[in-house]
BALOBA-1460 file (C-alpha; in Angstrom, 3 decimals):
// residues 273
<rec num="1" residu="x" x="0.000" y="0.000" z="0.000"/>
<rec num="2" residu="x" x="1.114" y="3.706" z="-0.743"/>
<rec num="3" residu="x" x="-1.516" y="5.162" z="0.994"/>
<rec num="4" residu="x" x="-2.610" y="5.822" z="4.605"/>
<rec num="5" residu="x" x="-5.510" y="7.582" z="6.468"/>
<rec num="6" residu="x" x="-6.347" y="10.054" z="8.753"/>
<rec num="7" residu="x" x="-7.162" y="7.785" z="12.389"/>
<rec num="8" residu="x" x="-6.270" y="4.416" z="10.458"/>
<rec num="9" residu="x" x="-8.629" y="1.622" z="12.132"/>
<rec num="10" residu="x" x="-8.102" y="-2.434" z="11.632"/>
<rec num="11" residu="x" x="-10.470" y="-4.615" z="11.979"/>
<rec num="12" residu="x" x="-9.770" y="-8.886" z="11.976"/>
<rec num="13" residu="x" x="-11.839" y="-12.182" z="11.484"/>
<rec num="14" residu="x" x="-10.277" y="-15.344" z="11.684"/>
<rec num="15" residu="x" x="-11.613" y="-19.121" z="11.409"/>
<rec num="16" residu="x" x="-11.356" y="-22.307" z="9.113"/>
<rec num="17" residu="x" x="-11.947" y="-23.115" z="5.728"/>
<rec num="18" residu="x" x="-13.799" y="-26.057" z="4.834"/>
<rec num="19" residu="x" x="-12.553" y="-29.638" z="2.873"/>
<rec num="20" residu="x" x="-14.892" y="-29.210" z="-0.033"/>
<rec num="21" residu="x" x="-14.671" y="-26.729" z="-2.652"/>
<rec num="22" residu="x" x="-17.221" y="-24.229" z="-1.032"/>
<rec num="23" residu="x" x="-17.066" y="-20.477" z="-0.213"/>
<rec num="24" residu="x" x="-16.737" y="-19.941" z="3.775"/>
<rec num="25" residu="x" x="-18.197" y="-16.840" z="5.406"/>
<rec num="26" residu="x" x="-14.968" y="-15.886" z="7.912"/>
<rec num="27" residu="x" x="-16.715" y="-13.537" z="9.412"/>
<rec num="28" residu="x" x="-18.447" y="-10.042" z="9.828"/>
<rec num="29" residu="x" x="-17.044" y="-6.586" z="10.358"/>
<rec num="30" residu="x" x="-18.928" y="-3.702" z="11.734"/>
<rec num="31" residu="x" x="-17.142" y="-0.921" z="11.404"/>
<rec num="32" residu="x" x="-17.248" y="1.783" z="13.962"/>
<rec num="33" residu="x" x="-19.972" y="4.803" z="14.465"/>
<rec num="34" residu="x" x="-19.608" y="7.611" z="13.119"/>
<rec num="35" residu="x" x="-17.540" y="8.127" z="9.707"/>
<rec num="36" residu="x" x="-17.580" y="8.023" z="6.988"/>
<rec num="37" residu="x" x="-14.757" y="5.431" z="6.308"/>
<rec num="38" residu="x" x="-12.696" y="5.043" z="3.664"/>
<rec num="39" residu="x" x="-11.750" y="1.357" z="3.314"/>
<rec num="40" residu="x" x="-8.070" y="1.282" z="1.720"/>
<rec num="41" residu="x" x="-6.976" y="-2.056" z="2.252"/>
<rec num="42" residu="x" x="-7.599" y="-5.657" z="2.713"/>
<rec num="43" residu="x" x="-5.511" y="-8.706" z="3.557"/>
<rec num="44" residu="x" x="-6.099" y="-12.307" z="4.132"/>
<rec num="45" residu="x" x="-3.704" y="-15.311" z="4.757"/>
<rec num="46" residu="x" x="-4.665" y="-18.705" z="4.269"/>
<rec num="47" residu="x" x="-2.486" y="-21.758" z="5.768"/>
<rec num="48" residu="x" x="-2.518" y="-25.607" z="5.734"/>
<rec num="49" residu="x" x="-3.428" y="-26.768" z="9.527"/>
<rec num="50" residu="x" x="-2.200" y="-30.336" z="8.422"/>
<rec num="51" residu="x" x="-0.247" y="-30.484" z="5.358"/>
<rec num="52" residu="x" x="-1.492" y="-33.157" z="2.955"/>
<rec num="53" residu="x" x="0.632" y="-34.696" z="-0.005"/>
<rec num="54" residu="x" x="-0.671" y="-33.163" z="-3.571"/>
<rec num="55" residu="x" x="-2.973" y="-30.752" z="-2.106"/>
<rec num="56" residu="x" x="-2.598" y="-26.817" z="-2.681"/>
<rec num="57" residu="x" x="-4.190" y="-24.273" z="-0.386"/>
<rec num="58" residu="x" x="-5.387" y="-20.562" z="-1.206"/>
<rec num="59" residu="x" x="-7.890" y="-19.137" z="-3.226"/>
<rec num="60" residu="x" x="-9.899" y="-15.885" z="-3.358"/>
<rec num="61" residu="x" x="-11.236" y="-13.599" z="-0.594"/>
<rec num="62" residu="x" x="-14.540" y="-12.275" z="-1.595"/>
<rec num="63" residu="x" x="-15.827" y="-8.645" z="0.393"/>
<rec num="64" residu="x" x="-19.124" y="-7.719" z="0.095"/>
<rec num="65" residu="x" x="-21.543" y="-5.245" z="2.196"/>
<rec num="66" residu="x" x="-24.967" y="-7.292" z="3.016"/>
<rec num="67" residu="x" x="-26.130" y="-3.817" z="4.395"/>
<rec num="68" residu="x" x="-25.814" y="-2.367" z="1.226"/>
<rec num="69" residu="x" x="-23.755" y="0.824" z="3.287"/>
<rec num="70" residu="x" x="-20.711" y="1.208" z="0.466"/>
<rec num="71" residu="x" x="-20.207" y="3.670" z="-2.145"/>
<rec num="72" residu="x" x="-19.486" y="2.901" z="-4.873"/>
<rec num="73" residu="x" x="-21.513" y="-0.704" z="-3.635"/>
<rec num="74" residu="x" x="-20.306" y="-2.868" z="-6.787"/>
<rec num="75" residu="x" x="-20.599" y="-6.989" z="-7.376"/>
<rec num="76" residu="x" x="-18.519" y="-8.821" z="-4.429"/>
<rec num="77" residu="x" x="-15.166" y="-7.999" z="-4.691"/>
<rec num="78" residu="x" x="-12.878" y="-10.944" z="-5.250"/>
<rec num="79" residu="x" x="-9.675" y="-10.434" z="-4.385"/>
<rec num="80" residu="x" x="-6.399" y="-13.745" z="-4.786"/>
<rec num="81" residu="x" x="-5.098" y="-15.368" z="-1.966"/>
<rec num="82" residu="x" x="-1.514" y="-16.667" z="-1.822"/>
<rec num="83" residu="x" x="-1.210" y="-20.385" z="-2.692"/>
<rec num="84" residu="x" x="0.504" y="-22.827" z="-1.241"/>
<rec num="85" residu="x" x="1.332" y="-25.313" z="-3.204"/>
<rec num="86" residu="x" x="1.401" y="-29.238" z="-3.887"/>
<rec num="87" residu="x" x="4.138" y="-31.539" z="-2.494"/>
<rec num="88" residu="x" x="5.238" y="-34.882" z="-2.722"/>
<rec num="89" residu="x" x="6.241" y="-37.283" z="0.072"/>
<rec num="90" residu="x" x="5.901" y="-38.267" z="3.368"/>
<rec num="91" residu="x" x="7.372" y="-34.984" z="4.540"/>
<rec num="92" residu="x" x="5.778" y="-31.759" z="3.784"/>
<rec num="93" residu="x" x="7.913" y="-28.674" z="5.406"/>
<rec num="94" residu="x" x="6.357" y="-25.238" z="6.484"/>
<rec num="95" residu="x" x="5.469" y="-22.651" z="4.462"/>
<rec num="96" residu="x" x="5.195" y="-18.930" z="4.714"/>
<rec num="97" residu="x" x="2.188" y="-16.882" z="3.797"/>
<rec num="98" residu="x" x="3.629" y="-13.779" z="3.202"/>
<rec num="99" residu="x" x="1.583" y="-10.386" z="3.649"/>
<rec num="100" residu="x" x="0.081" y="-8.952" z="0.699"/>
<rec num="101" residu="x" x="-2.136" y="-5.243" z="2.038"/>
<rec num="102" residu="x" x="-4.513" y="-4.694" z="-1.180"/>
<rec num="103" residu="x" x="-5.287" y="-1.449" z="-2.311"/>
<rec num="104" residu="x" x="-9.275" y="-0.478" z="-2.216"/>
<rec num="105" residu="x" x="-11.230" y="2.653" z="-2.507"/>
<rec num="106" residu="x" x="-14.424" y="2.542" z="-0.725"/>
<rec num="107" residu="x" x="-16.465" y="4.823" z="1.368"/>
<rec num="108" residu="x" x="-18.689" y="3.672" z="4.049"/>
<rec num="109" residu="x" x="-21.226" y="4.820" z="6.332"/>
<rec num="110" residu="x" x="-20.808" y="4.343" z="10.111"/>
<rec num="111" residu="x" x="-21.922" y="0.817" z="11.305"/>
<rec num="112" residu="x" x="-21.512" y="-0.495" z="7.942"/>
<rec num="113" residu="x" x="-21.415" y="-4.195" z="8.094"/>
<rec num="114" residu="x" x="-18.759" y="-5.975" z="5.567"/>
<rec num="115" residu="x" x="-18.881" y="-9.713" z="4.617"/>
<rec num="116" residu="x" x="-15.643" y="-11.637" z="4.325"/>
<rec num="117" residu="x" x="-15.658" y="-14.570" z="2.777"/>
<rec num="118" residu="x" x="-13.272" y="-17.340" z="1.802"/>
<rec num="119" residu="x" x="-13.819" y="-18.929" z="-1.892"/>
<rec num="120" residu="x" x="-11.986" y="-22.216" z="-1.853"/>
<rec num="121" residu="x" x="-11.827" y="-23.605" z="-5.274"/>
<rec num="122" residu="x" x="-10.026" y="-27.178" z="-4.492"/>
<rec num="123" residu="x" x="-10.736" y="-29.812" z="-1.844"/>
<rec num="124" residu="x" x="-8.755" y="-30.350" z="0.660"/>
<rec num="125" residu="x" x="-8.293" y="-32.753" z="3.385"/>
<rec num="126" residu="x" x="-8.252" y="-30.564" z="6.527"/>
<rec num="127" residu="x" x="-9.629" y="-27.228" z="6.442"/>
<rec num="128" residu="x" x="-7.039" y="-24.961" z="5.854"/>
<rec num="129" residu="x" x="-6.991" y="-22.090" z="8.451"/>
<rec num="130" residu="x" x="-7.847" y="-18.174" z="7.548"/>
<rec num="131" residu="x" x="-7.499" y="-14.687" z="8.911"/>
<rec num="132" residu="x" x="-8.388" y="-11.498" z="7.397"/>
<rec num="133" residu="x" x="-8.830" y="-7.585" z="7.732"/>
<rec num="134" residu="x" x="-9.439" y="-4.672" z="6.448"/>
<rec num="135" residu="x" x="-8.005" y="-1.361" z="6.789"/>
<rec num="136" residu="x" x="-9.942" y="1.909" z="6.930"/>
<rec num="137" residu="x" x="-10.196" y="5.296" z="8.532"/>
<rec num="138" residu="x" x="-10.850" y="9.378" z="7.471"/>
<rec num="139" residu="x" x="-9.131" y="11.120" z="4.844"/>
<rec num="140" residu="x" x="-6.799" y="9.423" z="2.531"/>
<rec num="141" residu="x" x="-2.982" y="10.585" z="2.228"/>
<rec num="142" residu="x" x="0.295" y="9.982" z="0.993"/>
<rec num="143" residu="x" x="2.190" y="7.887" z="4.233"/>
<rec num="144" residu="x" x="4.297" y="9.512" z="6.366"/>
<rec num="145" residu="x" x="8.022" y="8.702" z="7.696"/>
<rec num="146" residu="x" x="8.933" y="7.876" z="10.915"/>
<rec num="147" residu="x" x="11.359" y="9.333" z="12.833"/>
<rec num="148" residu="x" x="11.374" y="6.623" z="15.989"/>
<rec num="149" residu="x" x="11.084" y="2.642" z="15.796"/>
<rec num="150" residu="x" x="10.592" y="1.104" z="19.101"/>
<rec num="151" residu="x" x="10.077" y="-2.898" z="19.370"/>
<rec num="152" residu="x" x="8.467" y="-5.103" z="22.034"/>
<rec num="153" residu="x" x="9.646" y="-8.912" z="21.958"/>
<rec num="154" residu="x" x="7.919" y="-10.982" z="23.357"/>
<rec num="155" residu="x" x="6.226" y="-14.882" z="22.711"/>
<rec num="156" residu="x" x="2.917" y="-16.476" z="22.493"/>
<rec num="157" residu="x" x="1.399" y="-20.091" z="22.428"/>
<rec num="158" residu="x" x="-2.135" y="-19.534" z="23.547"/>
<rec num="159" residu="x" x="-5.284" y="-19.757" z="20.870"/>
<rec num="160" residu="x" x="-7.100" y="-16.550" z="23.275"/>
<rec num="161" residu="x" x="-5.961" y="-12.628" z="23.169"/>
<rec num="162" residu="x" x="-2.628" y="-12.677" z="24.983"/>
<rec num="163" residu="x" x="-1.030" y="-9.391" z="26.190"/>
<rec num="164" residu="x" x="2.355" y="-9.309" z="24.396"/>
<rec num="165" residu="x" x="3.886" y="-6.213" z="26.818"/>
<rec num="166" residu="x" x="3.611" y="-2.576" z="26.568"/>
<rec num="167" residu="x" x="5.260" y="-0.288" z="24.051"/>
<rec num="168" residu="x" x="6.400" y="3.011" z="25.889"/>
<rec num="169" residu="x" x="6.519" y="5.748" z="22.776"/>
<rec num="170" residu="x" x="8.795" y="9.157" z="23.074"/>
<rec num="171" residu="x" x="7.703" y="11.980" z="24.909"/>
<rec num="172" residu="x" x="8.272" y="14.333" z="21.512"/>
<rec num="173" residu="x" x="5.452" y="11.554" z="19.535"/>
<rec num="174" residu="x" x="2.525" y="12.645" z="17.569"/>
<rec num="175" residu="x" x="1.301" y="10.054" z="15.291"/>
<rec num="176" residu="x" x="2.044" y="6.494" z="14.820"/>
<rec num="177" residu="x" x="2.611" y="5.806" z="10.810"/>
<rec num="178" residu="x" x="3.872" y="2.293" z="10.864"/>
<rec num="179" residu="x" x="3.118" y="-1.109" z="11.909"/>
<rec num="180" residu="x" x="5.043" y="-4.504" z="11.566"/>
<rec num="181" residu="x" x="4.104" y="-7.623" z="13.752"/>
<rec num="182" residu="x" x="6.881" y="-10.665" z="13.065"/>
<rec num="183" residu="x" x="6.170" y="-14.170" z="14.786"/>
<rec num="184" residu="x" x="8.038" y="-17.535" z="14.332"/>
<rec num="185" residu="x" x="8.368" y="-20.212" z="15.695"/>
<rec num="186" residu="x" x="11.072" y="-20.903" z="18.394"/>
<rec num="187" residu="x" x="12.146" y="-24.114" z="19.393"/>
<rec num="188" residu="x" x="11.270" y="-27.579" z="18.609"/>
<rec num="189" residu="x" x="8.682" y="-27.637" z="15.726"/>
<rec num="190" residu="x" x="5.847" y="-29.610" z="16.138"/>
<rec num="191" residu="x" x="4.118" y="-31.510" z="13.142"/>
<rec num="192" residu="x" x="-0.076" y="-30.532" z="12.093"/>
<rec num="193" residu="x" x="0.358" y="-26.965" z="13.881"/>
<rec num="194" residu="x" x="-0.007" y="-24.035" z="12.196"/>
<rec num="195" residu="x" x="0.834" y="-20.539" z="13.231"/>
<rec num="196" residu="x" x="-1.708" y="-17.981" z="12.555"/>
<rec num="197" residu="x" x="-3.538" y="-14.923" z="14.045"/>
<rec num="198" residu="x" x="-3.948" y="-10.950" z="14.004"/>
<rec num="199" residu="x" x="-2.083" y="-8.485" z="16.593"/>
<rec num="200" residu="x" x="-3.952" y="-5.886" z="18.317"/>
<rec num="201" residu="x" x="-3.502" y="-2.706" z="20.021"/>
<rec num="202" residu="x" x="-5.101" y="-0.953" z="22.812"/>
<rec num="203" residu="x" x="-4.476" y="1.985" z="25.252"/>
<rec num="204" residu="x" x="-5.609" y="3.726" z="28.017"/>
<rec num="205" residu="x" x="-3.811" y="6.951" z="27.044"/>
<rec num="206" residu="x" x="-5.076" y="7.322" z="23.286"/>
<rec num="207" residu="x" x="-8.247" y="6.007" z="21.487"/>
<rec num="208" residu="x" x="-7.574" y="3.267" z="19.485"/>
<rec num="209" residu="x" x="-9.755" y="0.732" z="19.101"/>
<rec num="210" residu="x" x="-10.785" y="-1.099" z="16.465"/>
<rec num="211" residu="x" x="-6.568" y="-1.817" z="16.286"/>
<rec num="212" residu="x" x="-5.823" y="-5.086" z="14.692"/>
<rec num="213" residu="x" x="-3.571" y="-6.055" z="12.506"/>
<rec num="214" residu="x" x="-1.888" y="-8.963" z="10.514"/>
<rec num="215" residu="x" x="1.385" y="-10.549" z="10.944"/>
<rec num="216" residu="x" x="4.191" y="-10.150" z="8.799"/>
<rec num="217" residu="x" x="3.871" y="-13.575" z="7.549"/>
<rec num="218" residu="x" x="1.912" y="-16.225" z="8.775"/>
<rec num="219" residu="x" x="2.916" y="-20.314" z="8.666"/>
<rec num="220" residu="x" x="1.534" y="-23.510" z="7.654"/>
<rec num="221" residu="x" x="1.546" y="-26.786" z="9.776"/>
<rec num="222" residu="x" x="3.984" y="-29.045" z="8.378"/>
<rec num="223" residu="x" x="4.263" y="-33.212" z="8.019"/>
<rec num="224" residu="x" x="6.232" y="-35.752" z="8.551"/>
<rec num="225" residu="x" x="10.050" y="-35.312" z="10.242"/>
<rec num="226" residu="x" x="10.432" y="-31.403" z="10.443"/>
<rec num="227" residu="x" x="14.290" y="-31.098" z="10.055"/>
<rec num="228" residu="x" x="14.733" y="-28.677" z="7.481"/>
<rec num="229" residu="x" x="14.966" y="-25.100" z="8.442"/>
<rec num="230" residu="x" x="12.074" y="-22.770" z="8.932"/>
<rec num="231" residu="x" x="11.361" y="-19.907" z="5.800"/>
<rec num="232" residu="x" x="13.019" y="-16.814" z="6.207"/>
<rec num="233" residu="x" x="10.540" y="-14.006" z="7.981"/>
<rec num="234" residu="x" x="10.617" y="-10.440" z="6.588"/>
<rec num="235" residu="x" x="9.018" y="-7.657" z="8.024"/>
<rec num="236" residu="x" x="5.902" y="-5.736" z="6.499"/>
<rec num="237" residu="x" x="5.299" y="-2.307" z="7.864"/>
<rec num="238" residu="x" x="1.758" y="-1.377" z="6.690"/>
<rec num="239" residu="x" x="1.348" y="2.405" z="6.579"/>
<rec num="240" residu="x" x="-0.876" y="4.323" z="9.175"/>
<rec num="241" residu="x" x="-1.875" y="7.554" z="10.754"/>
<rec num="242" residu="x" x="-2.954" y="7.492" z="14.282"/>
<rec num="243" residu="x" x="-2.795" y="10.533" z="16.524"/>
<rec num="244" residu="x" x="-1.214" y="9.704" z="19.960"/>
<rec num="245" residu="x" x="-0.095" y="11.718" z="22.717"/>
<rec num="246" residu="x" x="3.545" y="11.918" z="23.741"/>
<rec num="247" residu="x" x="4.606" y="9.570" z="26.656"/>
<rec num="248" residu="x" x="1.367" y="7.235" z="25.525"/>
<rec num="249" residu="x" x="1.468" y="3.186" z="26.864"/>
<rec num="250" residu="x" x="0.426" y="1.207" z="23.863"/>
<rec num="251" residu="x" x="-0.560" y="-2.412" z="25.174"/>
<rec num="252" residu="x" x="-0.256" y="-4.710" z="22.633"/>
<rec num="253" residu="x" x="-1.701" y="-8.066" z="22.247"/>
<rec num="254" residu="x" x="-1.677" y="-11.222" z="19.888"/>
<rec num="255" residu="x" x="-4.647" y="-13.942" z="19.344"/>
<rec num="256" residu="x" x="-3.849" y="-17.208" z="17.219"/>
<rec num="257" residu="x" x="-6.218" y="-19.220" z="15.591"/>
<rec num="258" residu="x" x="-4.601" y="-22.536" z="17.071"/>
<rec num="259" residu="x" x="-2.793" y="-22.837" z="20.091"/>
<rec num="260" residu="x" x="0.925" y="-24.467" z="19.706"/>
<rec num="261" residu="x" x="2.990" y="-26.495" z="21.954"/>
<rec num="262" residu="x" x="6.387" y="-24.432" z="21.999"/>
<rec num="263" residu="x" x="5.830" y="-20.818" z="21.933"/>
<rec num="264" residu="x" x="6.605" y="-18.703" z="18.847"/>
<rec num="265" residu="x" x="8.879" y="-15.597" z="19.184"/>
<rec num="266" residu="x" x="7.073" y="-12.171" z="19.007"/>
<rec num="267" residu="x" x="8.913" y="-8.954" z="17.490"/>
<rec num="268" residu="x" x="6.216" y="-5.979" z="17.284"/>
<rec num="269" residu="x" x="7.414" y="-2.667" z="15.837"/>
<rec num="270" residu="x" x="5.618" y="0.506" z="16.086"/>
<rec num="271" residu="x" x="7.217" y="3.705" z="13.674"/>
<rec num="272" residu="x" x="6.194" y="6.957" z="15.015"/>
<rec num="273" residu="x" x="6.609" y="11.057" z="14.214"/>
């Protein structure tokens, strides 16, 4: 993306696919009162939860507003997924969904409602596992540069919202303009788990909410004897403009669709002004 807005909101829905080739409603997104939005950008990563030989995984998130609240309020919008593909063996090693942020241009009203669904155009054995977003807020922009980068580390195993720590920004901040969450996987991998989920932000010293936001790159459960190294992880700051105050606590938080037996590593990175 190459563009931002004014009090940049993110709102996630996460949940499985299905085995058949079938479109899956993920979920629904209200977005806040008030408005009107401009929707700029949508995301989705797909994953394998148990990788099965010959199989591929991805296909096409579809957006549509059943509320009928979205100018200009065309045919669903049907945007491609990344695939994963086929492999052969007994031994099928992780792979990376990579963030992709698509460019939209859409206006809607306060408390419009926004369908996200998952159009899966193969079969596969186990449901593969989703999670998805948009990004939205007032006037549209060029982005602006940071001149801070602070990072929280931190780790996570637990499928429930899991407080990360607490990012402490300068005293001379304004506005927060970027946003990168990184996790991995640490430790000894364990076969049929995949590593998925959104971060989120929250703050008692700004408003913030709705705040949440993909990772960097999510993974796929692997098979068989996991001995090969794990895909390199690069980070993905997605542009934003969010007013803070100088000094202001931002608590952030990560939820995973699955939980996994050895904690992943957390890096997130917020670029301020």
């Amino acid at each position: 993306m190459r563009r931002t807005a004014q009090n940049t909101h993110g709102s996630a829905v996460a949940g499985a696919g299905a085995t058949t080739a079938t479109t899956t409603n993920i979920g629904l997104i209200t977005l806040p009162a008030g408005g009107p939005w401009n929707i700029i950008g949508a995301w989705i990563h797909v994953v394998q939860a148990t990788e099965t030989a010959a199989e591929l995984v991805g296909g096409i998130l579809q957006i549509s507003s059943p509320s009928g609240d979205v100018a200009p309020n065309p045919a669903p919008i049907e945007i491609p997924t990344n695939f994963g593909a086929s492999f052969l063996g007994a031994t099928g090693d992780i792979q990376l969904s990579p963030l992709t942020v698509h460019d939209l241009d859409l206006q809607a009203a306060g408390k419009a409602v926004i369908s996200l669904d998952y159009i899966q155009p193969v079969t596969n054995t186990v449901a593969p596992q989703i999670v998805a977003g948009l990004i939205y807020g007032n006037e549209i922009h060029d982005p602006l540069y940071p001149f801070w980068y602070d990072t929280l580390v931190g780790s996570i195993s637990a499928a429930a919202l899991t407080a990360i720590g607490t990012i402490t920004l300068s005293e001379s901040a304004e506005r927060i303009v970027g946003i990168n969450c990184m996790v991995a996987r640490s430790g000894v991998l364990v076969t049929a788990e995949e590593l998925i989920g959104f971060m989120q932000l929250s703050s008692d010293d700004v408003k913030l909410p709705p705040s949440q936001w993909p990772f960097a790159n999510c993974e796929s459960a692997g098979l068989g004897a996991l001995i090969n190294q794990g895909p390199q992880h690069t980070p993905h700051f997605i542009p934003v403009d969010i007013p803070v105050a100088g000094g202001a606590r931002i608590d952030c938080s990560i939820d995973l669709n699955t939980a996994i037996t050895n904690a992943a590593r957390v890096n997130i990175t917020l670029a301020y002004r």
